[in-house]
Gaussian input, Z-matrix of N, CA and C with variables (Angstrom, degrees):
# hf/3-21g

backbone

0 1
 N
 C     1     B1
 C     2     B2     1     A1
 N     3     B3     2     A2     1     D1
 C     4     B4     3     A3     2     D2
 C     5     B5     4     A4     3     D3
 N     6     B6     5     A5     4     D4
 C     7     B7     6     A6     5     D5
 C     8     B8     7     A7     6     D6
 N     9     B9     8     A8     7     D7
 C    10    B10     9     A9     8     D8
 C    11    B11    10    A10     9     D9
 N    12    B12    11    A11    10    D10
 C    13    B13    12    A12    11    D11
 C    14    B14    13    A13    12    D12
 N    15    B15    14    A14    13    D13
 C    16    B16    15    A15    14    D14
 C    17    B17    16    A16    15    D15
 N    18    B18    17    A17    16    D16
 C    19    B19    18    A18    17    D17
 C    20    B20    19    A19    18    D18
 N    21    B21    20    A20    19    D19
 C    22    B22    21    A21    20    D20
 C    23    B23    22    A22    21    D21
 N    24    B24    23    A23    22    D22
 C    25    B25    24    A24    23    D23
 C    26    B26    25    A25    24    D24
 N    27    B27    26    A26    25    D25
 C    28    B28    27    A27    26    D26
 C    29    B29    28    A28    27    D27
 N    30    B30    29    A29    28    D28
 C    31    B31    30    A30    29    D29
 C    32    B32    31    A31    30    D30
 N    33    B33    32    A32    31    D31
 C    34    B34    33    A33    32    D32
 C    35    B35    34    A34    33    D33
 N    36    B36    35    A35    34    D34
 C    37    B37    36    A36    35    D35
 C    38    B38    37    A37    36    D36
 N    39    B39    38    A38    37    D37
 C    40    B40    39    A39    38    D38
 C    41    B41    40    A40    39    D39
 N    42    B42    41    A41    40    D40
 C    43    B43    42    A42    41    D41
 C    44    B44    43    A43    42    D42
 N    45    B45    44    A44    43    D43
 C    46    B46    45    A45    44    D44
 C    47    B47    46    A46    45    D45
 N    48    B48    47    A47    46    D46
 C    49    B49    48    A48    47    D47
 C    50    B50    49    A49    48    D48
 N    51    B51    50    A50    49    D49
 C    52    B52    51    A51    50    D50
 C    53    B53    52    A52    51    D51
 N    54    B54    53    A53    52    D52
 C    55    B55    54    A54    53    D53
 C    56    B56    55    A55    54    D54
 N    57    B57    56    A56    55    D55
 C    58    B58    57    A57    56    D56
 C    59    B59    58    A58    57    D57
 N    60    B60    59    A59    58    D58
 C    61    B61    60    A60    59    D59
 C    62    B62    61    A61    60    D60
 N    63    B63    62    A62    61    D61
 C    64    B64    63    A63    62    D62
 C    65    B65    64    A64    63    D63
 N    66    B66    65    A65    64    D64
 C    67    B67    66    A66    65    D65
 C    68    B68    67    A67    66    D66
 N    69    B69    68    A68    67    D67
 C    70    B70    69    A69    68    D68
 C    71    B71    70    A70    69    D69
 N    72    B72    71    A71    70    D70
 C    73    B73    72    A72    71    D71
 C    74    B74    73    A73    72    D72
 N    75    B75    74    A74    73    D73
 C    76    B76    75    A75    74    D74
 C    77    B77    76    A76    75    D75
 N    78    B78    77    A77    76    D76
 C    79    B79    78    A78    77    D77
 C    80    B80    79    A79    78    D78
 N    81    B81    80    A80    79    D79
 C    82    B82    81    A81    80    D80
 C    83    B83    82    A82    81    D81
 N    84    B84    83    A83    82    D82
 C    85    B85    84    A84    83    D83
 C    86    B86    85    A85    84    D84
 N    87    B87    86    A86    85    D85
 C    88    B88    87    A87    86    D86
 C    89    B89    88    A88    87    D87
 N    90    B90    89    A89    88    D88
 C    91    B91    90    A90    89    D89
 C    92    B92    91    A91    90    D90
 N    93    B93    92    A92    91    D91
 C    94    B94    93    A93    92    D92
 C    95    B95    94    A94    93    D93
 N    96    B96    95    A95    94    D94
 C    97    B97    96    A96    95    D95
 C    98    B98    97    A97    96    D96
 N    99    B99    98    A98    97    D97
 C   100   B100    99    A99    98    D98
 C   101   B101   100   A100    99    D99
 N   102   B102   101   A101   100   D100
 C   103   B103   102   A102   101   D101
 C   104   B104   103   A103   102   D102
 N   105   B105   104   A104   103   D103
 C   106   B106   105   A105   104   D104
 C   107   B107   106   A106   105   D105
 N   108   B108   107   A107   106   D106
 C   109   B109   108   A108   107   D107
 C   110   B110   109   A109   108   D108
 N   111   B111   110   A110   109   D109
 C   112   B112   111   A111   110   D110
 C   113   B113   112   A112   111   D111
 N   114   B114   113   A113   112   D112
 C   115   B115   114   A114   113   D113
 C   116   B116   115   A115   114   D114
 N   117   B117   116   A116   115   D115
 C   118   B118   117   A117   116   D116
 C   119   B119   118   A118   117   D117
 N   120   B120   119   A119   118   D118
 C   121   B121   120   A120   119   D119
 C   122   B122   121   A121   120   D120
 N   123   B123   122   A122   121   D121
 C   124   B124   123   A123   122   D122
 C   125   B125   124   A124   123   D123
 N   126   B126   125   A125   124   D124
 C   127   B127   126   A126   125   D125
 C   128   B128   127   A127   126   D126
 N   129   B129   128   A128   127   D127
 C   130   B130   129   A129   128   D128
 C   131   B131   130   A130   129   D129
 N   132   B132   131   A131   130   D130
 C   133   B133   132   A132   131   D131
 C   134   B134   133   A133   132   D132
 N   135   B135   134   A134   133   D133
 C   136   B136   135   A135   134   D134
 C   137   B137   136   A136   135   D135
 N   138   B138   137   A137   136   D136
 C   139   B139   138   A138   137   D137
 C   140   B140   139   A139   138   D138
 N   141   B141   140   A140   139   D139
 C   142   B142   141   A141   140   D140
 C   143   B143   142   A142   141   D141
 N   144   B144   143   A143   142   D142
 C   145   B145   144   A144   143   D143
 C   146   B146   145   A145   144   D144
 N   147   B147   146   A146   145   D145
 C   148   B148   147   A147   146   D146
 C   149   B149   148   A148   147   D147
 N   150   B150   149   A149   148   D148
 C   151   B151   150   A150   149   D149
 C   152   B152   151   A151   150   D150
 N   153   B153   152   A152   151   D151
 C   154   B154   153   A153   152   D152
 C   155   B155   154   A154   153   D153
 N   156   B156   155   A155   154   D154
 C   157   B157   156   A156   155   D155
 C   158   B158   157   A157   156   D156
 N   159   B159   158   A158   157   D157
 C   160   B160   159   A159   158   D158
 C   161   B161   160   A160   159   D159
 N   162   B162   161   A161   160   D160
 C   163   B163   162   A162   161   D161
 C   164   B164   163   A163   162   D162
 N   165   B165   164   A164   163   D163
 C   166   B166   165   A165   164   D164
 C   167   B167   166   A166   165   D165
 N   168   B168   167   A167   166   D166
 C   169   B169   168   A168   167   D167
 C   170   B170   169   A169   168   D168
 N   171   B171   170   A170   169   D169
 C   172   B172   171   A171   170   D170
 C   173   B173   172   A172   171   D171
 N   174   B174   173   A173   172   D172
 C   175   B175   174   A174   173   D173
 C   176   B176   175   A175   174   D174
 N   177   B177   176   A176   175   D175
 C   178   B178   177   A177   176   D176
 C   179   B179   178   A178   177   D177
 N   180   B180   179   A179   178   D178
 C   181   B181   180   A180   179   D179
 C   182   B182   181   A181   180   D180
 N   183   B183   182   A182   181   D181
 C   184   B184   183   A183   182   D182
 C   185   B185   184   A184   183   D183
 N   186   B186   185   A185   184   D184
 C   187   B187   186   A186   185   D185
 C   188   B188   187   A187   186   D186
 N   189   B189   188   A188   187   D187
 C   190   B190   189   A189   188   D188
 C   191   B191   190   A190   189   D189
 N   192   B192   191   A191   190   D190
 C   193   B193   192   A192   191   D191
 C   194   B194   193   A193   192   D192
 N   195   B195   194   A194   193   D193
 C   196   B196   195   A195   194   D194
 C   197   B197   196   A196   195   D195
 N   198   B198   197   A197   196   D196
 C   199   B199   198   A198   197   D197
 C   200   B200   199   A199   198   D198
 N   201   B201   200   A200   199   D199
 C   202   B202   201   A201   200   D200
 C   203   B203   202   A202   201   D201
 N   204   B204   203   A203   202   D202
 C   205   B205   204   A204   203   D203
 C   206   B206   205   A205   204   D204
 N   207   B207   206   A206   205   D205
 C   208   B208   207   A207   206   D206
 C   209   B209   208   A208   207   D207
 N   210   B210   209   A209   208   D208
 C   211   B211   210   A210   209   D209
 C   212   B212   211   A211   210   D210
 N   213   B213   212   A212   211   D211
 C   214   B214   213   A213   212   D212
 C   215   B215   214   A214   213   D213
 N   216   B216   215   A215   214   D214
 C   217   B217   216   A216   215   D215
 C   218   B218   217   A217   216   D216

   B1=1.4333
   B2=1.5162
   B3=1.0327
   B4=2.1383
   B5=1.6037
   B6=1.3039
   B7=1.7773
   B8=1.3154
   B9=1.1546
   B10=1.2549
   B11=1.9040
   B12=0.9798
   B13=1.6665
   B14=1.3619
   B15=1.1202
   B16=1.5937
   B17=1.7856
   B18=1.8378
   B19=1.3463
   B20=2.1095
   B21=1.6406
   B22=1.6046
   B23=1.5816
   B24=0.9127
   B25=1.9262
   B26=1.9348
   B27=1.2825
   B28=1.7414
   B29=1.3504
   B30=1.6327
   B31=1.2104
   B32=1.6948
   B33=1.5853
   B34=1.7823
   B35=1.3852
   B36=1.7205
   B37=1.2524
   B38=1.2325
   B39=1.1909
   B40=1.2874
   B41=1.2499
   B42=1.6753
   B43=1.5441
   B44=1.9861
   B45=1.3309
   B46=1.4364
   B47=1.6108
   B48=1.1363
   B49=1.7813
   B50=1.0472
   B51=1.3121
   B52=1.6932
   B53=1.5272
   B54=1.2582
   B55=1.7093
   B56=1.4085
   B57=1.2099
   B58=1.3113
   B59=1.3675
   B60=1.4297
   B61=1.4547
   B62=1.5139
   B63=1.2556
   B64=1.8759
   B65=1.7416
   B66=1.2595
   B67=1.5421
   B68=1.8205
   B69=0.9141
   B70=1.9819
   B71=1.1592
   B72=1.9706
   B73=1.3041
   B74=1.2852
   B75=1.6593
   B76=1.4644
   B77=2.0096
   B78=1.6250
   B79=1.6875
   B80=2.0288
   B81=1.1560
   B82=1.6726
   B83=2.0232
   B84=1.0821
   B85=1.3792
   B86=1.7187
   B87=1.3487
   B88=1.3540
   B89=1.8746
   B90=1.5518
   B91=1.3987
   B92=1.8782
   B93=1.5305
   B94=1.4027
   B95=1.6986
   B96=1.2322
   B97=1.1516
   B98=1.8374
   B99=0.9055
   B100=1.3611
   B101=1.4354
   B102=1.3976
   B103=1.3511
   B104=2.0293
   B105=0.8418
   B106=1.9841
   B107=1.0772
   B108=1.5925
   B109=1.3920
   B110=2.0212
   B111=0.9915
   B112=1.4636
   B113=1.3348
   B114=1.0708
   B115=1.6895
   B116=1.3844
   B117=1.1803
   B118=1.6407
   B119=1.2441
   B120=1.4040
   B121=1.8269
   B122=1.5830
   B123=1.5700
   B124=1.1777
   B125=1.7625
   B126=1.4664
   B127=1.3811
   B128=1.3947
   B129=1.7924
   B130=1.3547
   B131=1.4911
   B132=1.3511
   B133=1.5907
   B134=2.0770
   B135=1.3929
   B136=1.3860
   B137=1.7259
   B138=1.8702
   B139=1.3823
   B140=1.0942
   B141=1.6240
   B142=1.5303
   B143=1.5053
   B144=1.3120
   B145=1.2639
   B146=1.8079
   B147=1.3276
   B148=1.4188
   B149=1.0671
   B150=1.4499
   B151=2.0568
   B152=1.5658
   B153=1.2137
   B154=1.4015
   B155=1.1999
   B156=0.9958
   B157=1.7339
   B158=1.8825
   B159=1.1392
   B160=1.2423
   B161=1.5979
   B162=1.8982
   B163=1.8105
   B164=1.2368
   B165=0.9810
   B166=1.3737
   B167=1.3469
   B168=1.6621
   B169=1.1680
   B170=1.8841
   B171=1.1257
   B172=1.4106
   B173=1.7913
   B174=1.0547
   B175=1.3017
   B176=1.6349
   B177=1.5378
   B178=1.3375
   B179=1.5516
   B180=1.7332
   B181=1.5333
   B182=1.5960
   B183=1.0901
   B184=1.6460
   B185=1.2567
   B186=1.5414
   B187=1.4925
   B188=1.8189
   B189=1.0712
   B190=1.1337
   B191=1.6489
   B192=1.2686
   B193=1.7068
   B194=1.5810
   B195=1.4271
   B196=1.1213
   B197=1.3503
   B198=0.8989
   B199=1.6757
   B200=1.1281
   B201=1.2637
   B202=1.8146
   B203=1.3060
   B204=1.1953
   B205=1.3206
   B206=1.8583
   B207=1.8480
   B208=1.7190
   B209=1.3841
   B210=1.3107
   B211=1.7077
   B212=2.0349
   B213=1.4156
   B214=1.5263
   B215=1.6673
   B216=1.0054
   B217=1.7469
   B218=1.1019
   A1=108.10
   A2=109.23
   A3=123.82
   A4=90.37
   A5=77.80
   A6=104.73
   A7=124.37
   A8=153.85
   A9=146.08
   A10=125.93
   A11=127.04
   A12=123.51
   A13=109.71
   A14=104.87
   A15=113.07
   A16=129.61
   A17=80.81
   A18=88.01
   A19=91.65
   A20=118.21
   A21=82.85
   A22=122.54
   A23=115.16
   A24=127.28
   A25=82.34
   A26=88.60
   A27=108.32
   A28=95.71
   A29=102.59
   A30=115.82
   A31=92.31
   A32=117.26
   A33=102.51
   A34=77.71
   A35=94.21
   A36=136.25
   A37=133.38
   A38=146.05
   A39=161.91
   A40=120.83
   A41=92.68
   A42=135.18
   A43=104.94
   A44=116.81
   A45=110.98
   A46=99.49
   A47=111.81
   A48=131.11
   A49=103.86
   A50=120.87
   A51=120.32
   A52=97.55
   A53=115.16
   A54=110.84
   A55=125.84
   A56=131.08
   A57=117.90
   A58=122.71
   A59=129.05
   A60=146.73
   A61=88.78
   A62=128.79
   A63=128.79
   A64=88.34
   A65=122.42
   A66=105.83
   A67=114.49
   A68=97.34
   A69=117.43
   A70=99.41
   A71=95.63
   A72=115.02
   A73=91.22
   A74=110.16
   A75=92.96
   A76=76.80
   A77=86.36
   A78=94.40
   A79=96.52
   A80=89.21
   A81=96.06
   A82=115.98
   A83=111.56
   A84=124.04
   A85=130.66
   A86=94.90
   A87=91.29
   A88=98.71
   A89=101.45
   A90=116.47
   A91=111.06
   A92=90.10
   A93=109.16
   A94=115.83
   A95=122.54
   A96=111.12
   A97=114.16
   A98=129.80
   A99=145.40
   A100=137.18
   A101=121.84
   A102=111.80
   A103=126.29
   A104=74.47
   A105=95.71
   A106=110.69
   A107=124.79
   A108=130.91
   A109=103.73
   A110=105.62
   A111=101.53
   A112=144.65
   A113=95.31
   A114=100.26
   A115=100.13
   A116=146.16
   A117=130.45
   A118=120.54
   A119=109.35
   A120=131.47
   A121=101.79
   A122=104.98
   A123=123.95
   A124=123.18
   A125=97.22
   A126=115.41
   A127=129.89
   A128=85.12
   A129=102.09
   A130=104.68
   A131=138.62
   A132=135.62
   A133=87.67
   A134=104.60
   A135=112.42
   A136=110.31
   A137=92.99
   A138=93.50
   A139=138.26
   A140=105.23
   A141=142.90
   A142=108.06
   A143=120.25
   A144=102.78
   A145=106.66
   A146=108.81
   A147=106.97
   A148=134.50
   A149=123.91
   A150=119.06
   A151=95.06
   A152=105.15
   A153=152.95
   A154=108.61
   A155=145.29
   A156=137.37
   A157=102.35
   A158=104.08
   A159=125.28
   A160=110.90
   A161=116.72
   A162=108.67
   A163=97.27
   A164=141.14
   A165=148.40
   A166=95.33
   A167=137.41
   A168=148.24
   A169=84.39
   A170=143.11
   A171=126.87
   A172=90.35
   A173=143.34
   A174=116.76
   A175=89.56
   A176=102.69
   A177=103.16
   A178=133.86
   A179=100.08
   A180=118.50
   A181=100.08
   A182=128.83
   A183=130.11
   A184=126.83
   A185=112.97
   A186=105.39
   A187=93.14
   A188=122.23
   A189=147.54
   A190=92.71
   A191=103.64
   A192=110.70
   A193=105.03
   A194=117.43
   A195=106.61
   A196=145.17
   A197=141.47
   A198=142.23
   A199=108.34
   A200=127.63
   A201=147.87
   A202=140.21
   A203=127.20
   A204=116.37
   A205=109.58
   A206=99.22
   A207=86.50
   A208=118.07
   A209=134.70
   A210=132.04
   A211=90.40
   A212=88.57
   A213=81.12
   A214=107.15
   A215=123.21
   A216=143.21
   A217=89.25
   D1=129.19
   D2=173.47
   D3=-113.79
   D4=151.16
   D5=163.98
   D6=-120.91
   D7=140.49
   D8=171.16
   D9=-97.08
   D10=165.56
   D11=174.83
   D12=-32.94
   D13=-38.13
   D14=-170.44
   D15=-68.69
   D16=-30.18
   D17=171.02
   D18=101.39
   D19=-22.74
   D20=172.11
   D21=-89.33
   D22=-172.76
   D23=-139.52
   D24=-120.85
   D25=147.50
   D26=163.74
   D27=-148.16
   D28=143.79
   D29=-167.10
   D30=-124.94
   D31=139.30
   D32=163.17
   D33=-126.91
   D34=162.51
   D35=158.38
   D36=-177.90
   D37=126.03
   D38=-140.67
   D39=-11.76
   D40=82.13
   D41=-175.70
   D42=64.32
   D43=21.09
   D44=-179.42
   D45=-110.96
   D46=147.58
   D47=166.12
   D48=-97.56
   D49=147.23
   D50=152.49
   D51=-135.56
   D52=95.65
   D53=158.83
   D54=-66.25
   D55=103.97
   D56=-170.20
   D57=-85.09
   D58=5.29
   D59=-166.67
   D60=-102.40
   D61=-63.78
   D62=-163.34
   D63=-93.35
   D64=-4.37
   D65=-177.01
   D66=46.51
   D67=56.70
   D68=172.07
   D69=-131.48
   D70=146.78
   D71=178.11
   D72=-106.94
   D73=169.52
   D74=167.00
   D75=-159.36
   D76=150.06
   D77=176.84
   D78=-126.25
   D79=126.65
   D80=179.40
   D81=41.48
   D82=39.19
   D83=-167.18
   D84=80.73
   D85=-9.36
   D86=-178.80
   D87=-101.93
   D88=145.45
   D89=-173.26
   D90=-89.67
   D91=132.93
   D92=-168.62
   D93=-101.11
   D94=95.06
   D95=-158.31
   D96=-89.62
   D97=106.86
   D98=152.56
   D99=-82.58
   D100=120.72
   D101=177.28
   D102=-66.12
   D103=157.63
   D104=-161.41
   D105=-28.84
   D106=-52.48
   D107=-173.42
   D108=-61.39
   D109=-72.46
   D110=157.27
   D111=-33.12
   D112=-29.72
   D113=163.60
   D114=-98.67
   D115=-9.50
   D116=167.34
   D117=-81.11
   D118=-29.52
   D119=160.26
   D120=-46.02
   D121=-68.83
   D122=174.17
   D123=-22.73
   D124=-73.44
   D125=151.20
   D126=-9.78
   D127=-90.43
   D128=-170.95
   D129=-60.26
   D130=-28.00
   D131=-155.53
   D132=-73.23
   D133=-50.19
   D134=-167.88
   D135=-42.05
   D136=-54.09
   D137=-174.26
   D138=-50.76
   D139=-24.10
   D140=-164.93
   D141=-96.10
   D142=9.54
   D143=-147.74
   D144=-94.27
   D145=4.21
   D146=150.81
   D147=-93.56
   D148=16.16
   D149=139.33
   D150=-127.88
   D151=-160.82
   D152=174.55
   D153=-51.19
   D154=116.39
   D155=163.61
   D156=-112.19
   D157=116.66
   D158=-176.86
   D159=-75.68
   D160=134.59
   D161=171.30
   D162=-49.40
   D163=-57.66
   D164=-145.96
   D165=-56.06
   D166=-69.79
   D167=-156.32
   D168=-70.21
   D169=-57.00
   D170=-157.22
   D171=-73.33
   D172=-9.94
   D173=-151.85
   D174=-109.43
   D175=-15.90
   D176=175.90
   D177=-81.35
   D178=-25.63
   D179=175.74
   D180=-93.58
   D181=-31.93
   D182=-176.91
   D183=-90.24
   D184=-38.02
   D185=176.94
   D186=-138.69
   D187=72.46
   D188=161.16
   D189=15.53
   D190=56.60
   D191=161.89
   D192=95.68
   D193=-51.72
   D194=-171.81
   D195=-39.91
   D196=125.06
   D197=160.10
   D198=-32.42
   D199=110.06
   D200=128.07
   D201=-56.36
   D202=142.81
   D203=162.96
   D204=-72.79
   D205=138.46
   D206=-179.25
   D207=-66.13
   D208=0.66
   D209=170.79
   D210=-53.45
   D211=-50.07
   D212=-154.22
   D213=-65.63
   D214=-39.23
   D215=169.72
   D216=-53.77

């Protein structure tokens, strides 16, 4: 993980980018386009990625509790 002046986060890992300031993915240089909610999932799973992230905890920070279908999770 790098940080920039700005304060947003880039994450690498096996050949993936996650810029979190321009919110782009990128796999081996080429740009992966995903909508927003997904890339904050995205995000947040990365940040987290030393425990467990619970449905419960995404359904609670993402869709303010509600029940989803898991396509959408």
């Amino acid at each position: 993980m790098t940080e920039n002046s700005n304060g947003h986060k880039t994450y690498v890992f096996d050949g993936f980018r996650v810029e979190s300031g321009s919110q782009i993915l990128r796999r081996n240089q080429n740009e992966i386009h995903i909508a927003k909610r997904p890339f904050q999932v995205l995000g947040f799973l990365v940040q987290n990625s030393d425990r467990v992230v619970s449905r419960r905890e995404l359904l609670d920070k993402f869709w303010d509790g509600r029940e989803v279908y898991d396509d959408a999770l």
